[in-house]
matplotlib code that plots the C-alpha trace (Angstrom):
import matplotlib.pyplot as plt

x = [97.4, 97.2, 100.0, 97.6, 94.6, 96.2, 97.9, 94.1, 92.7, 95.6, 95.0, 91.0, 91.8, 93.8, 91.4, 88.5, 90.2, 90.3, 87.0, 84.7, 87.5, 86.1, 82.5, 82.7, 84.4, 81.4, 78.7, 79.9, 79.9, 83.7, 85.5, 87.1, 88.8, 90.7, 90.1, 92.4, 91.2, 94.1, 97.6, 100.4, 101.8, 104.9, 104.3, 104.6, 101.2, 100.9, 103.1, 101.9, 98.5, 96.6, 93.4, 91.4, 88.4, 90.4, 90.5, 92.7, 92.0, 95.3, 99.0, 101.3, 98.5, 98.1, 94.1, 94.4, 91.6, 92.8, 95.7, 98.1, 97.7, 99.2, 101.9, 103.0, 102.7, 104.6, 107.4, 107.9, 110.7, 113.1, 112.5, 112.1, 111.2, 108.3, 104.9, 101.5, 98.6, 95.0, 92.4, 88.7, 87.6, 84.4, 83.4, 85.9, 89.1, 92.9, 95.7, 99.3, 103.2, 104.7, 108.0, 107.3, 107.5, 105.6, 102.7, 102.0, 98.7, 96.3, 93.9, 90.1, 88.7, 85.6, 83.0, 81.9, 79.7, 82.4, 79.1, 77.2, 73.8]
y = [99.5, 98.8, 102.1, 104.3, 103.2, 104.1, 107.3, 108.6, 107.6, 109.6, 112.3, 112.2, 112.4, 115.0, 116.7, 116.3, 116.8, 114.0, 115.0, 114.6, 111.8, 109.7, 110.7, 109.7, 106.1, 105.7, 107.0, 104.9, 101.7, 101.5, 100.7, 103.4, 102.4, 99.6, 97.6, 95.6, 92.0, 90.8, 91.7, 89.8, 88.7, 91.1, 93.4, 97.4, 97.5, 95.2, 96.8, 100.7, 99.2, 98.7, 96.1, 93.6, 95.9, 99.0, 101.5, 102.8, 106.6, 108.1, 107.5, 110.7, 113.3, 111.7, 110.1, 106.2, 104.7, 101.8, 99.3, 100.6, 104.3, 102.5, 100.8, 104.0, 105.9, 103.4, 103.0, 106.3, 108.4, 106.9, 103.4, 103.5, 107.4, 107.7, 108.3, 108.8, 106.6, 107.8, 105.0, 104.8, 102.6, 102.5, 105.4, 107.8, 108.9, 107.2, 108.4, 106.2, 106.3, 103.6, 103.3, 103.5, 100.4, 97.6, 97.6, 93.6, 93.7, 91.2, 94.6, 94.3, 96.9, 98.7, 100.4, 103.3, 106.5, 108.7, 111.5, 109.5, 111.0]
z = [75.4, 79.3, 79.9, 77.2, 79.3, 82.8, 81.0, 80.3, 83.6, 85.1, 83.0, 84.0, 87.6, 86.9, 85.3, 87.0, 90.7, 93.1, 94.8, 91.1, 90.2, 92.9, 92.5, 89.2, 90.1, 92.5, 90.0, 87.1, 89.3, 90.0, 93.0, 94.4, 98.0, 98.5, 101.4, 103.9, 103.8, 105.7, 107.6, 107.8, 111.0, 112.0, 108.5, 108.7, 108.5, 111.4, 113.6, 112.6, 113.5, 110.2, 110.5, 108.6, 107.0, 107.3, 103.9, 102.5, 101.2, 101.3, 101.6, 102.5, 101.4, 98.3, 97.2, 96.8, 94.4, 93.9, 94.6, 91.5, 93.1, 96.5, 94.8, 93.1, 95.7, 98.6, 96.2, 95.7, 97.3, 99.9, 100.9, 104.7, 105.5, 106.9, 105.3, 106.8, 106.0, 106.3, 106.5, 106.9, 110.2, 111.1, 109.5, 111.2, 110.0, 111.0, 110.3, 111.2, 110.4, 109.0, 106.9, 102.9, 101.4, 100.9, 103.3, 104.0, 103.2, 100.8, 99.2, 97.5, 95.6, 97.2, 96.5, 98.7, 98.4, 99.1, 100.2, 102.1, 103.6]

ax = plt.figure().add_subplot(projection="3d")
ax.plot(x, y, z, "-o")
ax.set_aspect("equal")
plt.show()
């Protein structure tokens, strides 16, 4: 039941297009960022400069909503290659390189107006 249910979300992001996907997370009272509660010491994400209350929004152009988008997307292609990150910190835009693979990261789901104003 839990693969049908991630099949359809899937398929709604699809559908609707990541921009409406992740109004629609927001709207409907969903998380839909994933934030960096902590780093672990010597980690990729340590050392390509990832922090504590960073979010995550994309990983190598791909959208990240939530930590199973991550996982899918750092484990796929070549372990080690590099892939860009794109974070929210303090409201601005970051993006970093850092090998793919696991990031070393503890992740919470958040909840942000992704059209603020």
């Amino acid at each position: 039941e839990m693969m049908q249910l991630r099949a359809e979300e899937t398929s709604l992001q699809n559908e609707l297009g990541h921009e409406f996907y992740d109004r629609y997370l927001y709207l409907s009272g969903q998380s839909n960022r994933i934030g960096v509660s902590s780093v672990m010491i010597g980690s990729a994400a340590e050392q390509s400069g990832i922090s504590q209350g960073d979010l995550i929004v994309q990983y190598d152009d791909h959208p990240v909503f939530n930590s199973r988008d991550l996982q899918h997307a750092s484990t796929s292609g070549e372990r080690g290659e590099l892939a860009t990150v794109t974070l929210l910190r303090d409201g601005r835009r970051v993006s970093l390189s850092l090998p793919r693979g696991p990031l070393g990261v503890h992740l919470q789901p958040v909840r942000v107006d992704p059209n603020p104003g």
